[in-house]
N, C-alpha and C positions, 0 to 999 in steps of 0.2 A: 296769616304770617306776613310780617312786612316784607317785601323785598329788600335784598341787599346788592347794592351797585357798587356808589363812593361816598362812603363815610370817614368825617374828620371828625377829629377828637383826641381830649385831655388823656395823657396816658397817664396810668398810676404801675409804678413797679411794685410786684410782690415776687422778686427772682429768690425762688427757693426751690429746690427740686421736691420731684415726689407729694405735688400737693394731692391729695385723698381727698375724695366727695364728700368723709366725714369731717373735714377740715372745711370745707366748702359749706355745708350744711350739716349740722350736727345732727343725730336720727330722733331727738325730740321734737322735732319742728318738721316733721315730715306727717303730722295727723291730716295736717289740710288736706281737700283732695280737690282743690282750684289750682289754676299755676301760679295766679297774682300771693303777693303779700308775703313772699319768702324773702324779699331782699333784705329786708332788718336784719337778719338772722343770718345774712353771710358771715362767711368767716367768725361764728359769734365767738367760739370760744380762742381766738388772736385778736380780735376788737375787743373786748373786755374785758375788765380786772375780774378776781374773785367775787367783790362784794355788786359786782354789774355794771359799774358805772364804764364809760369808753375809756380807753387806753391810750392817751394823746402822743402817743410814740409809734402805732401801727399805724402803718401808710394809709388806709382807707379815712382813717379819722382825723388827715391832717388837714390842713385848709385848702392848700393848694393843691389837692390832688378832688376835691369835691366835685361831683360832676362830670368825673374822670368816667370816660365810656369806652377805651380802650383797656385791657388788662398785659398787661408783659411780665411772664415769668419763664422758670426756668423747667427742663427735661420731664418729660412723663406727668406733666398737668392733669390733673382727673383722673388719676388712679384711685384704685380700689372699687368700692362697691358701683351694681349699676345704676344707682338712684336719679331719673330722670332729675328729679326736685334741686340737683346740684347744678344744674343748667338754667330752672327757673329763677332758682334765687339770684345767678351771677346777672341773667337778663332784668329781674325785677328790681335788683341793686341800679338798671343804668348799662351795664355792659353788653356793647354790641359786637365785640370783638376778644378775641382772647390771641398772643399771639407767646410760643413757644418756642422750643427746637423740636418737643415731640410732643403727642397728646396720647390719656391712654385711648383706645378704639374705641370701647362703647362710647363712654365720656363725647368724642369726637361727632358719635352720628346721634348723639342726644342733642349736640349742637346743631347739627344740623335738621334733624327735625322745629328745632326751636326758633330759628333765622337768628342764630348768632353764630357766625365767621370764625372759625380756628386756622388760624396762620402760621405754618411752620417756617421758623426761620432757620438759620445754623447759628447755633452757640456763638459765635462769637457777633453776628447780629443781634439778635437778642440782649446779649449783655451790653451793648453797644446801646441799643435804645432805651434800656434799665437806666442807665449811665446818664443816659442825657433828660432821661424822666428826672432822675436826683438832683442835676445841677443846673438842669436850667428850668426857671420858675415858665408857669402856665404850659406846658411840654406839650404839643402837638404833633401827630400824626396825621397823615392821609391814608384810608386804605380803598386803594382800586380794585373794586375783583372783576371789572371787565378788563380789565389789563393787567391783571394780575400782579401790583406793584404797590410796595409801600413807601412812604417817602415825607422827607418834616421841609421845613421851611431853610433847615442849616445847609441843605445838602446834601442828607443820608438818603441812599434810595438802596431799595434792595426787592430783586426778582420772587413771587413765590409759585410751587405747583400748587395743583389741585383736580384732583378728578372732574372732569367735564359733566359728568352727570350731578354732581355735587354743586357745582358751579351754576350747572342750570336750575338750578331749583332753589337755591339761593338769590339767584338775579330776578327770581318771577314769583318769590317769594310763596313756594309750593313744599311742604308737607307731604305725608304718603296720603294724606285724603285728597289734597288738590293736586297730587300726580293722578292719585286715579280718574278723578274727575274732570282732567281734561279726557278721559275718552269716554266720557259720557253719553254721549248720542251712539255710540259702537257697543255699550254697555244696554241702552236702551232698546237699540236695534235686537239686539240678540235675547233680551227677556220678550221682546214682542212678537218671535216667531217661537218662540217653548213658550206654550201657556203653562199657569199654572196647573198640576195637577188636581181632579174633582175628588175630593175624597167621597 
């Protein structure tokens, strides 16, 4: 998992409450059982018309938001079901970041296993940086997570929390297999004084 420090990047607004993982990733597209190769299939059924072609009026599809690796939307992001696969796709679409006013909780530590950043801001930050994602072209963020601060080039700067053990694991880019694995020699130690049992 890559670590995450400070990363800048395009933001793209999709400020709508109540986004659902089934919204995020439809449960067709959940056969794979790799993480890669979900991102096409973000948001498919709001990026595309009936007949499949893209929808040149959702935000993901528009020019200037291409390459956009921050996400800003609105209250309770990643609700509904647990499907890890709505984290893959948001990370294999590009997205290193996702920032709200809330997230649902699973949704939240699926990000966090994945090394993508959920940033809670207050309602009226968020809509604030939606705002400046819309009017002002090529729209950049910085986000600090050793300093826990977000902040653009105009001005806007805004404080966030975050659980310290989240934090940590984030900045050293650790997973529950590479938390365990730093105590690996204490792991080793202790299988080397229980032997195995002789059947």
């Amino acid at each position: 998992m890559n670590p995450f420090r400070t990363h800048k990047g395009r933001v793209a607004p999709l400020y709508r409450a109540n986004v659902d993982t089934d919204q995020i990733i439809p449960k067709q597209f959940l056969k794979r059982i790799e993480k890669t190769g979900f991102g096409e299939f973000v948001f498919f059924d709001w990026r595309r018309r009936p007949d499949g072609s893209l929808d040149p009026d959702f935000t993901l599809n528009q020019p200037r938001y291409k390459g956009a690796s921050i996400l800003v939307t609105d209250k309770n992001f990643g609700c509904g079901s647990s499907r890890e696969h709505a984290v893959w796709a948001l990370a294999d679409f590009g997205f290193r970041a996702v920032i709200a006013p809330t997230f649902a909780d699973i949704f939240a530590n699926n990000c966090v296993q994945n090394g993508v950043l959920t940033v809670a801001l207050t309602e009226a930050e968020t809509s604030e940086i939606a705002r400046r994602a819309q009017e002002i072209p090529n729209y950049e963020l910085t986000i600090d997570l050793e300093q826990k601060k977000v902040f653009d080039s105009q001005g806007f700067v805004a404080n966030f929390s975050i659980d310290d053990s989240i934090r940590h694991r984030l900045l050293n880019g650790l997973d529950d297999i590479g938390l365990t694995m730093q105590y690996e020699k204490d792991i080793a130690a202790y299988e080397a004084s229980h032997p195995a049992a002789v059947s």
